[in-house]
OpenMM code with the backbone's topology and positions (N, CA, C; nanometers):
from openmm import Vec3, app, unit

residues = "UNK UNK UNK UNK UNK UNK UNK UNK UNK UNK UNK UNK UNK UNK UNK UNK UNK UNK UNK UNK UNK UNK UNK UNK UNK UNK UNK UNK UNK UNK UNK UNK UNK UNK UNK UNK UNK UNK UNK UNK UNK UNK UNK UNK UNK UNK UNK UNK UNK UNK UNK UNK UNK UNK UNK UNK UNK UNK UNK UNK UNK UNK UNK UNK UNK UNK UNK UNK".split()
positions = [
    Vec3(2.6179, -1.0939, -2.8008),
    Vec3(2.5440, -1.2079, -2.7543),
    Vec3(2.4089, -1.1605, -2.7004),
    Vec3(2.3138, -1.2273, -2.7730),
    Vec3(2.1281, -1.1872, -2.6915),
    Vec3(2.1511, -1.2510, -2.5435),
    Vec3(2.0688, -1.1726, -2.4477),
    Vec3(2.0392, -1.2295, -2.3425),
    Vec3(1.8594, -1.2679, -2.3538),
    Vec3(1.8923, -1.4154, -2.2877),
    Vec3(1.7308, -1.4666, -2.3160),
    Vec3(1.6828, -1.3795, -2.2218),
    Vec3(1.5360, -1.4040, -2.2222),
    Vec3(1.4316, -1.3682, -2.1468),
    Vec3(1.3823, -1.4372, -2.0472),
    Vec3(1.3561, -1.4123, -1.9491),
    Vec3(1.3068, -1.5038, -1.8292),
    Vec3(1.1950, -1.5115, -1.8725),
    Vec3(1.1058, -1.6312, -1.7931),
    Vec3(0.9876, -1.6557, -1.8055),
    Vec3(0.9231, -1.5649, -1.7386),
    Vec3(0.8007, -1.5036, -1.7816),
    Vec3(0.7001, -1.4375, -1.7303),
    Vec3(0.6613, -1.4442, -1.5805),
    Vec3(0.6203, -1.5633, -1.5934),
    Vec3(0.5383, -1.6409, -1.4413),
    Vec3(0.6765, -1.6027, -1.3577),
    Vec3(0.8042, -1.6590, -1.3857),
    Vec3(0.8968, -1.6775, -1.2541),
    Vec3(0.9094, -1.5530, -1.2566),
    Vec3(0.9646, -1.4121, -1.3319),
    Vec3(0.9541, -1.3003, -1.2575),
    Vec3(0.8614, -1.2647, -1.1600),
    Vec3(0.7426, -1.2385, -1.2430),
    Vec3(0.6617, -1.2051, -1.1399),
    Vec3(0.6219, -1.3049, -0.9765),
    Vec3(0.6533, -1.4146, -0.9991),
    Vec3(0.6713, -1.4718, -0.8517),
    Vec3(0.7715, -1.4175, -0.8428),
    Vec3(0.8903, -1.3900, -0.8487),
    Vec3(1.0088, -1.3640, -0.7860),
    Vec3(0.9917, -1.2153, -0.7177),
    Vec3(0.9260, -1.1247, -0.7852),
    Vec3(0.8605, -0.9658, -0.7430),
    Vec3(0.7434, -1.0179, -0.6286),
    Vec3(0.6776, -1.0677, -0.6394),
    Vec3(0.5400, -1.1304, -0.5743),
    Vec3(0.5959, -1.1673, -0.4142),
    Vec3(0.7476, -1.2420, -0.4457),
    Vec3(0.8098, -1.2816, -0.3031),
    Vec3(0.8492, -1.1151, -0.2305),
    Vec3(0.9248, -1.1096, -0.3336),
    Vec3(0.9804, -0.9580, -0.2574),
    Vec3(0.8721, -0.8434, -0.1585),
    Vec3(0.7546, -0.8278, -0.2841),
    Vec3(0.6823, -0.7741, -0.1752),
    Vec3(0.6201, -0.8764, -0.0565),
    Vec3(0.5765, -0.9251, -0.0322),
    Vec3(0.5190, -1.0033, 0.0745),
    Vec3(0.6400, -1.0495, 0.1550),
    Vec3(0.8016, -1.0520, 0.1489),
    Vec3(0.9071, -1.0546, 0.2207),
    Vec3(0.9065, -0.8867, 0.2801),
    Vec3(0.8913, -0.8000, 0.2226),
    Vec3(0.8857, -0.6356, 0.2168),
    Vec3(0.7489, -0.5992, 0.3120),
    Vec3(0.6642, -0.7099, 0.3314),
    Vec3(0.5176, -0.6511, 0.4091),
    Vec3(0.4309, -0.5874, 0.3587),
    Vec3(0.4514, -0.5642, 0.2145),
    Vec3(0.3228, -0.4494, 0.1459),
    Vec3(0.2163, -0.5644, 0.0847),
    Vec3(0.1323, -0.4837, 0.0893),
    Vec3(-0.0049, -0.5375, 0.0947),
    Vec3(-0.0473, -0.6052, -0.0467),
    Vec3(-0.1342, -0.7322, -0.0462),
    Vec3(-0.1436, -0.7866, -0.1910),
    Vec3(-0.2329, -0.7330, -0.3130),
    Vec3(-0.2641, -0.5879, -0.2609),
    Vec3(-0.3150, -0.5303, -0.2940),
    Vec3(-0.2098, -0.4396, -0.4391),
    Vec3(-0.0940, -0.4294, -0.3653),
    Vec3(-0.0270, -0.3616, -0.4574),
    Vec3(0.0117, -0.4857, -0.5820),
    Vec3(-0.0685, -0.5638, -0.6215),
    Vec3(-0.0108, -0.6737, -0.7270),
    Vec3(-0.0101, -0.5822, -0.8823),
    Vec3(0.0421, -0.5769, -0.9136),
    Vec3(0.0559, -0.4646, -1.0550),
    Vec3(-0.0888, -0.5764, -1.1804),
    Vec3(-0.0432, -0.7097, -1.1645),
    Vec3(-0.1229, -0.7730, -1.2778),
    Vec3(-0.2832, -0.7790, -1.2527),
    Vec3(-0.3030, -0.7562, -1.4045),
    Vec3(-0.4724, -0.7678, -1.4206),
    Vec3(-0.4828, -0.9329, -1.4551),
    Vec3(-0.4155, -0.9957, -1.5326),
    Vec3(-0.4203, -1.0868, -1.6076),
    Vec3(-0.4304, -1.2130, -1.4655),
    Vec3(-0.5725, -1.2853, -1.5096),
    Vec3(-0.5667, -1.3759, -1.3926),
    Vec3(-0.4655, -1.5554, -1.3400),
    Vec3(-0.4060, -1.5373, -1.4457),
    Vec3(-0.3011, -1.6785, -1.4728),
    Vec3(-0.1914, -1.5753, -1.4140),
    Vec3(-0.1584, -1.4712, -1.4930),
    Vec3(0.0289, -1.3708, -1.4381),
    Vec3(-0.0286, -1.3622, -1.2596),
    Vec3(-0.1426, -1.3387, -1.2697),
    Vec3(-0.1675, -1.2192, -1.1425),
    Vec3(-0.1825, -1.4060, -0.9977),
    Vec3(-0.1960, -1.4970, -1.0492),
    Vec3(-0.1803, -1.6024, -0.9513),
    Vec3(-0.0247, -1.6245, -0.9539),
    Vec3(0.0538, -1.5956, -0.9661),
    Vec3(0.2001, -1.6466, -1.0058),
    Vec3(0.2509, -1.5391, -0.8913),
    Vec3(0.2128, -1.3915, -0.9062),
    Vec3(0.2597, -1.3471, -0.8051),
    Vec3(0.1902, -1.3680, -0.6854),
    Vec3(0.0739, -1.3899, -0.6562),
    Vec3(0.0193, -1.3900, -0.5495),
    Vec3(0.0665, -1.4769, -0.4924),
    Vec3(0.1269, -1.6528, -0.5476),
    Vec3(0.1753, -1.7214, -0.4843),
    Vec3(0.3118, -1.6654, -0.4273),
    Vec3(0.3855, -1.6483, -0.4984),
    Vec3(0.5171, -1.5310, -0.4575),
    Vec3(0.5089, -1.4786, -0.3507),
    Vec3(0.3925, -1.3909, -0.3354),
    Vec3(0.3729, -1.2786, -0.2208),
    Vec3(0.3475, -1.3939, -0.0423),
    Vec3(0.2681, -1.4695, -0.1101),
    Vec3(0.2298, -1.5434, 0.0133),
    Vec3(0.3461, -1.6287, 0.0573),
    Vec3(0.4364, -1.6980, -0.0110),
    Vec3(0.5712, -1.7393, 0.0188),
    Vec3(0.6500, -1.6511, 0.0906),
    Vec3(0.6647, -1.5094, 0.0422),
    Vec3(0.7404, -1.3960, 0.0932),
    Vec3(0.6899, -1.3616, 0.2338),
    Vec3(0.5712, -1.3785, 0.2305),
    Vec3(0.4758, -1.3505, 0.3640),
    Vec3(0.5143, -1.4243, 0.4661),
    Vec3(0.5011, -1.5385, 0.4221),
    Vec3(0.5323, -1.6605, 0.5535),
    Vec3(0.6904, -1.6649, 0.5819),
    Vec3(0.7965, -1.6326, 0.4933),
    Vec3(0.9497, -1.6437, 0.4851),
    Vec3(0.9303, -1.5127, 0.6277),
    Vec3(0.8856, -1.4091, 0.6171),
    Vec3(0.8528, -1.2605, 0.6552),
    Vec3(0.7960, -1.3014, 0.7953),
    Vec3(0.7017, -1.3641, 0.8040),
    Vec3(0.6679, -1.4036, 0.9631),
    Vec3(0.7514, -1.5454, 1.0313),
    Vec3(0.8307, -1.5979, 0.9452),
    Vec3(0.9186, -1.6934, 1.0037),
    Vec3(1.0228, -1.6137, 1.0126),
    Vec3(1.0543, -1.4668, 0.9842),
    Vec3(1.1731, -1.3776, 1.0909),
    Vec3(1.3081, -1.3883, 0.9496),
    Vec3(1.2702, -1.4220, 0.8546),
    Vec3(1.3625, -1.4284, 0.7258),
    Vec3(1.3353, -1.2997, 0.6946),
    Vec3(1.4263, -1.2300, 0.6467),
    Vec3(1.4174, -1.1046, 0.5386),
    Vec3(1.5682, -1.0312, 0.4777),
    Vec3(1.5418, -0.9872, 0.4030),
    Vec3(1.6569, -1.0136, 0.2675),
    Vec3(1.7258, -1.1042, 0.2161),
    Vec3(1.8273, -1.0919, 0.1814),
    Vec3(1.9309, -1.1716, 0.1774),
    Vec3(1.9126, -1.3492, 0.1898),
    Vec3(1.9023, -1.3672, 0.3057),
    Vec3(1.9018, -1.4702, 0.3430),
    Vec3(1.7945, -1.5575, 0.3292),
    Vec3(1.6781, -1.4545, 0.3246),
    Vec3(1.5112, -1.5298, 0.2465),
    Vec3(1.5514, -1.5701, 0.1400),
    Vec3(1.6080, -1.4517, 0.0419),
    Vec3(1.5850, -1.4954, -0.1008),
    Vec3(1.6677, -1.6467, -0.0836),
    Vec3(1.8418, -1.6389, -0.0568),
    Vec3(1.8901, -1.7648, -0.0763),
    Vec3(1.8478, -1.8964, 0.0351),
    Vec3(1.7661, -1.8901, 0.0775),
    Vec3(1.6729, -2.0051, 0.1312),
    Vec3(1.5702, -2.0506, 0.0622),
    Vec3(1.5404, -1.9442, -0.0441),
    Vec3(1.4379, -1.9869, -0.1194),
    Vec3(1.4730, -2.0468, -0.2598),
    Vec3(1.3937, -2.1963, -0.2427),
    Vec3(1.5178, -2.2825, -0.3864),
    Vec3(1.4256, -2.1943, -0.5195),
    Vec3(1.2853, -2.1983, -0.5107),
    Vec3(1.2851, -2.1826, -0.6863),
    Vec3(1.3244, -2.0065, -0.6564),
    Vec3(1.3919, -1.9248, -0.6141),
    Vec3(1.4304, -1.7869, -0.6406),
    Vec3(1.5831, -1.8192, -0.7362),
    Vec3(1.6054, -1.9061, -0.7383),
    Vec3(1.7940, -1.9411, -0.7869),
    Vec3(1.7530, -1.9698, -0.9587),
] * unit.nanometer
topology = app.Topology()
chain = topology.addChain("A")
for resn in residues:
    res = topology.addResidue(resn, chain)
    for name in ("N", "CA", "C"):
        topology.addAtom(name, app.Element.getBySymbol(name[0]), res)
C-alpha cells in the first residue's frame, strides 16, 4: 500500500510550530521559497505564542487543532 504525501505547506507549518514551541530563532527557517517560507513562519509564530502562554510539548501540539 503507497502512503500519500502530506501537503507541503502543513509540514512545514507543523516544523515552523515546533521550532518557535522549541524557542529557536526565525532565523533558522530552512525555506528560500517565499509562499513555503510564510507557511512556516506562521507555524513558528503560533509555536511562539503556545511557548509564552507556558504550553510546551506534548500538550501544545494536542491543543493545537490544525497540528491533528
Amino acid at each position: 500500500m503507497k502512503r500519500q504525501k502530506r501537503d507541503k505547506s502543513a509540514t512545514l507549518f507543523n516544523r515552523g510550530f515546533q521550532a518557535g514551541l522549541g524557542g529557536k530563532s526565525r532565523d533558522t527557517c530552512p525555506v528560500t521559497t517565499t509562499d513555503l517560507r510564510s507557511q512556516w513562519m506562521s507555524g513558528w509564530r503560533q509555536g511562539r505564542e503556545a511557548h509564552w502562554s507556558g504550553m510546551a510539548g506534548v500538550s501544545a501540539i494536542q491543543a493545537h487543532p490544525s497540528l491533528h
